[in-house]
C-alpha positions as CSV (number, residue, x, y, z in Angstrom):
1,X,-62.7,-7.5,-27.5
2,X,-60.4,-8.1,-24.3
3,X,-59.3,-5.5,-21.9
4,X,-56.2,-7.0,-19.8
5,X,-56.3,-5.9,-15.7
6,X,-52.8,-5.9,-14.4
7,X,-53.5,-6.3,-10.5
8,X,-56.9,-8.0,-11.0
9,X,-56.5,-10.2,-7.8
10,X,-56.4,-7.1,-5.2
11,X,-59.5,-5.1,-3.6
12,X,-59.4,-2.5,-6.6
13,X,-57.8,-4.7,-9.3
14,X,-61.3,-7.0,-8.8
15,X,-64.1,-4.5,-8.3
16,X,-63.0,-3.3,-11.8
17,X,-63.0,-6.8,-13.5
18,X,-66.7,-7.0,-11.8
19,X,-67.5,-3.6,-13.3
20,X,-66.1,-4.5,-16.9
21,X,-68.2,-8.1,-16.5
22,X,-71.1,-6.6,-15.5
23,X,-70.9,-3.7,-18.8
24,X,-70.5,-7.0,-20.7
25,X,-66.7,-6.5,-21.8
26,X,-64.5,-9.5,-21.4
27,X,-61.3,-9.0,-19.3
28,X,-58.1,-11.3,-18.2
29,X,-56.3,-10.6,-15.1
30,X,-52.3,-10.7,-14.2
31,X,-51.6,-10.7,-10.9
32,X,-48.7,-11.7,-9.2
33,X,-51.0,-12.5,-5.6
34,X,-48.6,-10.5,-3.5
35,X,-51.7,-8.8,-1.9
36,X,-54.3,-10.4,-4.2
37,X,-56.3,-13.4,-3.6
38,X,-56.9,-15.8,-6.5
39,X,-60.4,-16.0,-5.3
40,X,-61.2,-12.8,-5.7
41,X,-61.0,-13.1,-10.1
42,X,-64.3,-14.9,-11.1
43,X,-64.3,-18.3,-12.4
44,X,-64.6,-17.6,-15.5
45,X,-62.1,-14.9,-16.3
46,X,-58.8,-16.2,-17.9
47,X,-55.8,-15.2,-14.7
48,X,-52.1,-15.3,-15.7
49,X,-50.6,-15.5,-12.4
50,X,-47.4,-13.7,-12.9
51,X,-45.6,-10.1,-12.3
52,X,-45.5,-6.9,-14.4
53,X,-41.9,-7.2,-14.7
54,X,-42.2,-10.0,-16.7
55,X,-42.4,-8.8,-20.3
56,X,-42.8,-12.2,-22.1
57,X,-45.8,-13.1,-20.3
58,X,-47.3,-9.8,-20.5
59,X,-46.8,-10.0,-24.4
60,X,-48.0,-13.8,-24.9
61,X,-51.2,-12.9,-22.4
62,X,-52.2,-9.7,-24.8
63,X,-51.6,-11.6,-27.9
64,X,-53.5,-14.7,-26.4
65,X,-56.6,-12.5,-26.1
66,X,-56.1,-10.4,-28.8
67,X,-56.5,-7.1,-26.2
68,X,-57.4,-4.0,-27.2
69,X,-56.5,-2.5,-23.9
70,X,-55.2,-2.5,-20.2
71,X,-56.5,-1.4,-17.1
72,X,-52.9,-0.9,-15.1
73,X,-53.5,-1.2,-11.7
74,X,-50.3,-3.4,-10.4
75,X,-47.5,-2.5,-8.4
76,X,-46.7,-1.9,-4.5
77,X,-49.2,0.9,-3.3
78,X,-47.9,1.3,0.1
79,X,-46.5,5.2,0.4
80,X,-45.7,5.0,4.2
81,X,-43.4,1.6,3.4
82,X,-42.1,3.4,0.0
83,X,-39.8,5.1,2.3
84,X,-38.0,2.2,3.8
85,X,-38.3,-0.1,0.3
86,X,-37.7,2.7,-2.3
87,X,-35.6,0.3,-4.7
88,X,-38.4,-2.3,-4.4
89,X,-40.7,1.0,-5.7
90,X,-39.3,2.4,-8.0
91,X,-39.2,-1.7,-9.6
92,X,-42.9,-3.0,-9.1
93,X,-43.9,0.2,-10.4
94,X,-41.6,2.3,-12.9
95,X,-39.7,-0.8,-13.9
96,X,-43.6,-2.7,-14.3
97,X,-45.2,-0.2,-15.9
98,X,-42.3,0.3,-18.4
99,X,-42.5,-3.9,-19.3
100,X,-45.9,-3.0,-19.5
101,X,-45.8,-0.6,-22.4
102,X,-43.0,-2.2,-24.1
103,X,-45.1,-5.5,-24.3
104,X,-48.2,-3.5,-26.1
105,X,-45.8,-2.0,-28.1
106,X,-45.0,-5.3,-29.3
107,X,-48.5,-6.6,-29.1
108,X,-49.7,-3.8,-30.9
109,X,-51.8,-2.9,-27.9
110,X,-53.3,0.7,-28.4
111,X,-54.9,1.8,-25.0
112,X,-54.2,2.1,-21.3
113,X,-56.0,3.6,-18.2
114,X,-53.4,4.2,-15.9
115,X,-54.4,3.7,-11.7
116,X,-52.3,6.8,-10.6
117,X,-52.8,8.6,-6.9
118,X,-53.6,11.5,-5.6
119,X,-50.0,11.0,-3.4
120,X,-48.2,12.8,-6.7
121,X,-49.8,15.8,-4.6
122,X,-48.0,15.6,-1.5
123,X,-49.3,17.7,0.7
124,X,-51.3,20.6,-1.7
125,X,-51.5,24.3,-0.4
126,X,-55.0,24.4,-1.4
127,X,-58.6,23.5,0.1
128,X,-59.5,21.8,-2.9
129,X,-57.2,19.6,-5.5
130,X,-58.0,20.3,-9.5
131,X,-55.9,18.7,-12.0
132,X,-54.2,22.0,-12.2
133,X,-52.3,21.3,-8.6
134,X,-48.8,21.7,-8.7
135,X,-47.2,18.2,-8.3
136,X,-45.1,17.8,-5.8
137,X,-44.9,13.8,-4.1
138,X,-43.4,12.6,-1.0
139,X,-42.7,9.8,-1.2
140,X,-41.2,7.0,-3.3
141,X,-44.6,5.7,-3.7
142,X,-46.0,8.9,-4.9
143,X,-42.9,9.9,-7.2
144,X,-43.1,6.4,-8.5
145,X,-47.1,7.1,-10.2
146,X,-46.0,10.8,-11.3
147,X,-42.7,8.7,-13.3
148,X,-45.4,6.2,-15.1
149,X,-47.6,9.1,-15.6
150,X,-44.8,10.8,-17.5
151,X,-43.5,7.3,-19.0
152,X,-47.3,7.2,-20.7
153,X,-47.5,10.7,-21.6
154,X,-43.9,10.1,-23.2
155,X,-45.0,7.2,-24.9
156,X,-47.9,8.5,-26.6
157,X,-46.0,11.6,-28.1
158,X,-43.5,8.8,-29.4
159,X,-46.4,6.6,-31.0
160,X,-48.8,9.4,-32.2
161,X,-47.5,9.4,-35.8
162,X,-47.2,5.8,-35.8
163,X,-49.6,2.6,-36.9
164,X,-50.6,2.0,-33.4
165,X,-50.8,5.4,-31.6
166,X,-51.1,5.1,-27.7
167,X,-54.1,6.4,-25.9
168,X,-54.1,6.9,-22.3
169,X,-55.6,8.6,-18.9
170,X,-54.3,8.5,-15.5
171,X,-56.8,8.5,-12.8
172,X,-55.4,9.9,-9.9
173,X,-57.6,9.0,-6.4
174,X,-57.2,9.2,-2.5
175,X,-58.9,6.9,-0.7
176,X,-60.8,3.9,-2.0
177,X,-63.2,2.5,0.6
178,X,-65.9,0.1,0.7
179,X,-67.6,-3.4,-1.3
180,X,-69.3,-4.0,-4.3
181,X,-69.3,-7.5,-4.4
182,X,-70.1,-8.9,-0.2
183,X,-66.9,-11.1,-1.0
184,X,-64.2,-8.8,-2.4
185,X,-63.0,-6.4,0.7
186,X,-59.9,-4.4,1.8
187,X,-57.1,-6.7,3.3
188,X,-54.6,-3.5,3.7
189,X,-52.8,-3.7,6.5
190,X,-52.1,0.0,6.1
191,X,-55.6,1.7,5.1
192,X,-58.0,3.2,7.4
193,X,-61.7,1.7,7.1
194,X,-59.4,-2.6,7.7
195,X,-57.4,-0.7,10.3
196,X,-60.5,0.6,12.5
197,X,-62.7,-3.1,11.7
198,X,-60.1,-4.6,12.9
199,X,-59.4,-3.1,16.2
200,X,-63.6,-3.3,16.8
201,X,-63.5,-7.1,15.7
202,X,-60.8,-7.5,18.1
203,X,-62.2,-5.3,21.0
204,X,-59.5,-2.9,20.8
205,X,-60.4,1.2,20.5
206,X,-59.7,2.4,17.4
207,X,-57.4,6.1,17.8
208,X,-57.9,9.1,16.2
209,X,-54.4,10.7,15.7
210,X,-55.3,15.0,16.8
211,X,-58.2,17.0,17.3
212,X,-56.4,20.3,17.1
213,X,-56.3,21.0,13.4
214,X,-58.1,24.0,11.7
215,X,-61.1,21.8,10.4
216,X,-64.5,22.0,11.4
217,X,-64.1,19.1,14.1
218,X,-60.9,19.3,14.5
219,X,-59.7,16.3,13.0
220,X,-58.0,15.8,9.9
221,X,-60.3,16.0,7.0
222,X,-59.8,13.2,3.7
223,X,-61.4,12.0,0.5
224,X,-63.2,9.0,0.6
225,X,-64.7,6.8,-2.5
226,X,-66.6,4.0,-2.6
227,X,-65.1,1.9,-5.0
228,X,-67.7,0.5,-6.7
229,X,-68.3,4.0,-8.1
230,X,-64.4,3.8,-8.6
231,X,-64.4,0.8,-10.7
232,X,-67.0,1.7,-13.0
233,X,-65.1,5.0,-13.8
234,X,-62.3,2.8,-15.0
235,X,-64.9,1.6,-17.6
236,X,-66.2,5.0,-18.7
237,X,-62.4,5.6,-19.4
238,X,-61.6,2.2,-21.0
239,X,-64.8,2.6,-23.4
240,X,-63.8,6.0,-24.3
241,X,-60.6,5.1,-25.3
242,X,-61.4,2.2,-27.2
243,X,-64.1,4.1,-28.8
244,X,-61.5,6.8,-30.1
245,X,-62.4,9.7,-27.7
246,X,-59.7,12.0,-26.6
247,X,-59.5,11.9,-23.1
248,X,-57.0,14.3,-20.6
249,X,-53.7,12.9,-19.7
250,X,-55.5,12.8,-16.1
251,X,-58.5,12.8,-14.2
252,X,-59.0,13.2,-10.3
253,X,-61.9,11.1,-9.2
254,X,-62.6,13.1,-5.6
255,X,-65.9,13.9,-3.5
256,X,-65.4,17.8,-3.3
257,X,-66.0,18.0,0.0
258,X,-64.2,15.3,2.2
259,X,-65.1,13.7,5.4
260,X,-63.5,14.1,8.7
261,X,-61.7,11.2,10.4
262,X,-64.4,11.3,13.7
263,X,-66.8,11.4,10.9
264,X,-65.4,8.3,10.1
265,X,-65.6,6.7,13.8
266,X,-69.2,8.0,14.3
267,X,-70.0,6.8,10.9
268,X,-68.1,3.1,12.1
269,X,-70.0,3.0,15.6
270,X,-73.5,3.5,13.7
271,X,-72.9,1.4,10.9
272,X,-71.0,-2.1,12.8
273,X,-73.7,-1.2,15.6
274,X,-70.3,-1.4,17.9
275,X,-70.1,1.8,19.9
276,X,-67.0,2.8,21.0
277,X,-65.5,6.6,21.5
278,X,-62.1,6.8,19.7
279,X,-59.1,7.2,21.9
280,X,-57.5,10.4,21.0
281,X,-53.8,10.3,20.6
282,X,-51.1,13.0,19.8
283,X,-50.9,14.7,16.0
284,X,-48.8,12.5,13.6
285,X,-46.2,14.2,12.0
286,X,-46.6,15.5,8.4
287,X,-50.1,15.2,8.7
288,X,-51.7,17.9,6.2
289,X,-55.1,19.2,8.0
290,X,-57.4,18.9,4.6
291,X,-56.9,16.9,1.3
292,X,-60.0,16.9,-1.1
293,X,-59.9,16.7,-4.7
294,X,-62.6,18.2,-7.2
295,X,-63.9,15.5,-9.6
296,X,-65.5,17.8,-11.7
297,X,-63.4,17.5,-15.1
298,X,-64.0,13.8,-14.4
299,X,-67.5,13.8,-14.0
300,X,-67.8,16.1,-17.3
301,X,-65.5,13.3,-19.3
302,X,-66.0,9.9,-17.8
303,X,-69.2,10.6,-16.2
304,X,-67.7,10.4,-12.6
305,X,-70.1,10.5,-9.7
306,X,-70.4,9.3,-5.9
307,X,-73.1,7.2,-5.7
308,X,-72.8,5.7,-2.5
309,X,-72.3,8.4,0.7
310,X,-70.7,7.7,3.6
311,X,-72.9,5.3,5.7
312,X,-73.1,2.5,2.2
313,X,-69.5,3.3,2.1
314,X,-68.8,1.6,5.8
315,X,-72.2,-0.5,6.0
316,X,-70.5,-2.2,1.8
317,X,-67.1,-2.9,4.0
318,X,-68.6,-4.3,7.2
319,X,-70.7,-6.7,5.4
320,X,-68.0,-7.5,3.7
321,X,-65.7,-8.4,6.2
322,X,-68.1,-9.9,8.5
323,X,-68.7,-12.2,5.2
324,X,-65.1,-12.5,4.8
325,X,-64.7,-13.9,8.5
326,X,-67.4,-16.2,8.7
327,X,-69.8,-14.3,10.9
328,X,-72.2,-13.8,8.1
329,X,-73.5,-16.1,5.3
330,X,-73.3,-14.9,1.5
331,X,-76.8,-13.0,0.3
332,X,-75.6,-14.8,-3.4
């Protein structure tokens, strides 16, 4: 059987069509390329270039591969732009995702992992983050993932006493780093690990926004997975669904412990072999000292675990981009 990817094209989207490839389960991706690249999706996977809002082709794509599922990982991800483009939001992803479970409604379509965030959070009161966290997002991006959380969840209860009930999870993560494959990398314009290659590539100091929090070094403290691990998590959840497993409504995939953001520069300077000392600029506002999840209902579900530490997670990501500019020839 056929599992569908909805953002297939994009850094995330196409380390999870690697990891279902590579457990020998045959996907299709949709992906409308407005951050994707088409030659990310492997030659040999079927691609429907086209958007989540568009029912019809959602429909004809899961009938046309007779699906059994869907990873959905589509829709704008950007929470800091959210807050100037909220009606463009709330669309790509409450308006997707609900053409999205309409069209396996009508395609008879009975499971979906859902790629939710860890930004339905907001800023948590706690050192560490269990699925037990009060929600409470702050932005349009984050209120957007708790509304398709609930849409699913609503969906399921609507189905269960039907011929094709709905079963779901909703992964909920913070921040995805790394490569699997030395040819599928970050092209964010907004994440950290593109941000701070791409002021070394261009000889510019990367800055480190306050030293003054209550963390052991002072700077602000995050969670960071690589997203290899990541991906394969989406196929633990995709098999256990398929495989009639009940899984909970959502999952936080987090290290436990979090690494700081000089971490992060020392970690950059040792693994590009660039040495630098990060310039150290004022606090930004609404910056929370310390978010780390626990990924420990995960790991006792889906199997979740961080393979990869720190150093693979920035030596995977320099390879790849110094493959992705040219300064480095393709090990495949």
């Amino acid at each position: 059987m056929t599992w569908m990817v909805t953002g297939g094209a994009g850094y995330i989207g196409s380390h999870v069509v690697h990891a279902f490839l590579d457990a020998g389960i045959d996907v299709v991706v949709v992906d409308d390329l407005s951050s994707g690249h088409p030659e990310f999706v492997p030659a040999q996977v079927p691609f429907a270039k086209g958007t989540v809002l568009d029912e019809a082709l959602l429909t004809a794509t899961l009938r046309e591969h007779a699906c059994e599922g869907v990873v959905h990982l589509a829709g704008f991800k950007y929470a800091g732009v959210s807050v100037q483009r909220p009606l463009h939001t709330y669309a790509e992803n409450v308006s997707g995702t609900l053409a999205l479970l309409r069209a396996m409604a009508e395609a008879d379509v009975a499971n979906i992992v859902f790629s939710s965030s860890a930004a339905v959070y907001g800023t948590p009161d706690v050192d560490l983050v269990t699925e037990d966290t009060p929600t409470a997002p702050e932005s349009p991006y984050g209120e957007s993932k708790l509304v398709c959380e609930w849409m699913i969840r609503d969906q399921a209860r609507a189905t269960a006493s039907g011929p094709v009930p709905l079963r779901h999870t909703s992964l909920r993560y913070f921040n995805v780093v790394g490569s699997g494959p030395e040819h599928l990398y970050d092209s964010s314009p907004h994440n950290l690990f593109p941000l701070v290659l791409d002021a070394l590539v261009a000889g510019r100091t990367p800055k480190v926004f306050g030293t003054d929090y209550p963390t052991p070094d002072g700077s602000c403290v995050r969670d960071y997975v690589h997203v290899a691990d990541l991906a394969a998590t989406h196929v633990a959840a995709a098999r256990a669904l398929a495989a009639g497993r009940d899984l909970a409504p959502v999952y936080n995939l987090g290290s436990g412990t979090g690494s700081s953001v000089l971490e992060i520069m020392t970690a950059m300077a040792d693994g590009t072999g660039i040495a630098f000392s990060p310039e150290i600029a004022p606090r930004r506002p609404g910056d929370p000292a310390r978010i780390v999840a626990s990924g420990d209902l995960a790991a006792a579900d889906l199997g979740w675990t961080m393979t990869r530490d720190l150093t693979d997670m920035v030596a995977s990501a320099w390879h790849a981009r110094q493959v992705a500019e040219g300064l480095l020839r393709p090990e495949r």
